[in-house]
C-alpha positions in Angstrom: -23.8 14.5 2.2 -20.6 15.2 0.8 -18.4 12.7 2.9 -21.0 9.6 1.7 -20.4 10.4 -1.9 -16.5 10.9 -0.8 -16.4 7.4 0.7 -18.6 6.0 -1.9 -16.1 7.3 -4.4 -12.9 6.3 -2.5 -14.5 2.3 -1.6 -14.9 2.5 -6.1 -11.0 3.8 -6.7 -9.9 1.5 -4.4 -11.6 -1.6 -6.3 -10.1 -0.1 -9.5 -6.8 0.0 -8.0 -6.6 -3.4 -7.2 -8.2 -4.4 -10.8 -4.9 -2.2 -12.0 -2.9 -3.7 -9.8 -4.1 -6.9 -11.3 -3.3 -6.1 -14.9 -0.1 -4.8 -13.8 1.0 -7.9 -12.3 -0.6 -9.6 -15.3 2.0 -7.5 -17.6 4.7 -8.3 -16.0 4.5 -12.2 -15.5 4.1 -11.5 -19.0 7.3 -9.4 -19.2 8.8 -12.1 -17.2 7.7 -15.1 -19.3 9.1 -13.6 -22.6 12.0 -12.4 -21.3 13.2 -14.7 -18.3 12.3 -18.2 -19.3 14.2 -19.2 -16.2 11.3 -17.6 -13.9 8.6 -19.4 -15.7 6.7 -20.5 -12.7 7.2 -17.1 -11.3 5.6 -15.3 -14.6 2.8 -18.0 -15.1 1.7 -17.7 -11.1 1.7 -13.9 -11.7 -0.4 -14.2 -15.1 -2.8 -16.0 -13.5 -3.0 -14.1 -9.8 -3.3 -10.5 -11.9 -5.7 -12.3 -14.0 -8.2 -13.0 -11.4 -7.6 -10.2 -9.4 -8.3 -7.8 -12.5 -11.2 -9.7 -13.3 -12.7 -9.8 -9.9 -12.1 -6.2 -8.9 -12.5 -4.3 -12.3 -15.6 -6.7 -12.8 -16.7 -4.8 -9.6 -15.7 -1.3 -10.5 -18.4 -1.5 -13.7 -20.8 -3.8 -12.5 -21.3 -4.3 -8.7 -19.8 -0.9 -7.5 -20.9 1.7 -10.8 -21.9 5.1 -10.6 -25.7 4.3 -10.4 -25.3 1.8 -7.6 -23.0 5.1 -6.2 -26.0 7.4 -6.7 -28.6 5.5 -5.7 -26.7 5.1 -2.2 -26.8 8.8 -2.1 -30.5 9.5 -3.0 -31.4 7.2 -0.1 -29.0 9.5 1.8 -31.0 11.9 0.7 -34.5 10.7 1.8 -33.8 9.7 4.9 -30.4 10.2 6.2 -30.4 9.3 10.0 -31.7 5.9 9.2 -29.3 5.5 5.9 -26.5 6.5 8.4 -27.5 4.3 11.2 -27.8 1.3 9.0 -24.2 2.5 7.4 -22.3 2.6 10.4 -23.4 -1.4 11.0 -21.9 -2.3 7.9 -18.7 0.1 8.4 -18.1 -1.5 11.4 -18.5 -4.9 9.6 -16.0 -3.5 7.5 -13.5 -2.3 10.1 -13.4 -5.5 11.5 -12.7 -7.8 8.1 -10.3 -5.5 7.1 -8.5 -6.1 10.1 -8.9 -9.9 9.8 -7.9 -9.7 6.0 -4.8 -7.9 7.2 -3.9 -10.4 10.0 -4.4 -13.2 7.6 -2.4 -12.0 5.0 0.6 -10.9 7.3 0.5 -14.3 8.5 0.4 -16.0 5.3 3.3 -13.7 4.4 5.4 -14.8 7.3 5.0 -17.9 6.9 5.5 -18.1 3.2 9.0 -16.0 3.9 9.9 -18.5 6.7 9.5 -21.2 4.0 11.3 -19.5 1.5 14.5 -18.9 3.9 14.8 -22.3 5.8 13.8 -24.4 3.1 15.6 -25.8 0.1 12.6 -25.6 -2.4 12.3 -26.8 -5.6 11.9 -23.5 -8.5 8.5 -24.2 -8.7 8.0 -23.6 -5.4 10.1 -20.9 -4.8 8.0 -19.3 -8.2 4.5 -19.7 -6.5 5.4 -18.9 -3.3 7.1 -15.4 -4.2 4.1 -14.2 -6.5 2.1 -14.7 -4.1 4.1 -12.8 -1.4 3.5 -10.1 -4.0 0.2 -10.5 -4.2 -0.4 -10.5 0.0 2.1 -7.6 0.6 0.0 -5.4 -2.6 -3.4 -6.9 -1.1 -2.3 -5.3 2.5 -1.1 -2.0 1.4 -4.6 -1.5 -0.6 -7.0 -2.7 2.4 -4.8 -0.2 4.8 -5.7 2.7 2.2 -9.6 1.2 2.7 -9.5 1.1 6.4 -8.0 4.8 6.4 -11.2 6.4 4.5 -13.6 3.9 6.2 -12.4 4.6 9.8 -12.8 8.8 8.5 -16.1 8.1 7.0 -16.8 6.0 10.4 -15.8 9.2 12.4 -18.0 11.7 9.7 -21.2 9.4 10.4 -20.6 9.3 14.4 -20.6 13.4 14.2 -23.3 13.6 12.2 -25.4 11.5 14.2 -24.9 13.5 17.1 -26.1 16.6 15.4 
């Protein structure tokens, strides 16, 4: 039992994360537009990517993914864990496999966002929106690698405890 509450609790800190990440790009497109009015574009695109990052994933952290959603996973655990692990290890896989699309997609965005940025004379504005979001898709990559580390572990617990 104890590796579905530590994956329950990991999947939670990870949303968090990226809701802090959020705020922290919030304060500093802040930081940016007080201080550097030249990077204006820059600031406002960061304002408004940490914006809905924080509000999606710390929305999630309270709401969606709480500590009774958490326990309530774990009492069906509980009551019937072959089945809860069986049906677990479909959406883990699931899992697996969009964090390795998310990842390829991202990467690629990022590539081609830096290909723009180097061979193309771009107007600020563009260059502004183009580097928060590089940012944002470099952040976003790092924090579904960390997910795809503790789901491919809980992936492994779940096999070995099904063969038990």
């Amino acid at each position: 039992m104890e590796f579905v509450q530590h994956y329950l609790q990991s999947e939670r800190l990870l949303g968090l994360s990226a809701g802090i990440i959020g705020l922290l790009s919030m304060a500093t497109g802040a930081i940016f537009y007080i201080s550097k009015p030249q990077f204006k574009i820059f600031a406002i695109t960061l304002l408004i990517l940490g914006l809905i990052e924080a509000s999606i994933f710390i929305t999630g952290y309270f709401i969606v993914n709480n500590q009774a959603n958490v326990t309530r996973k774990i009492e069906r655990f509980q009551e019937d864990t072959i089945t809860y692990l069986k049906a677990d290890k479909i959406v883990v896989d699931k899992n697996l496999s969009s964090f390795f699309i998310l990842k390829l997609i991202y990467g690629m965005v990022f590539i081609a966002l830096a290909i723009v940025l180097s061979k193309l004379n771009l107007k600020p504005i563009y260059f502004g929106v183009f580097t928060a979001l590089m940012i944002h898709l470099a952040v976003a990559i790092v924090i579904d690698t960390f997910g795809e580390r503790y789901t491919k572990a809980y992936k492994a617990s779940i096999e070995q405890a099904l063969q038990l």
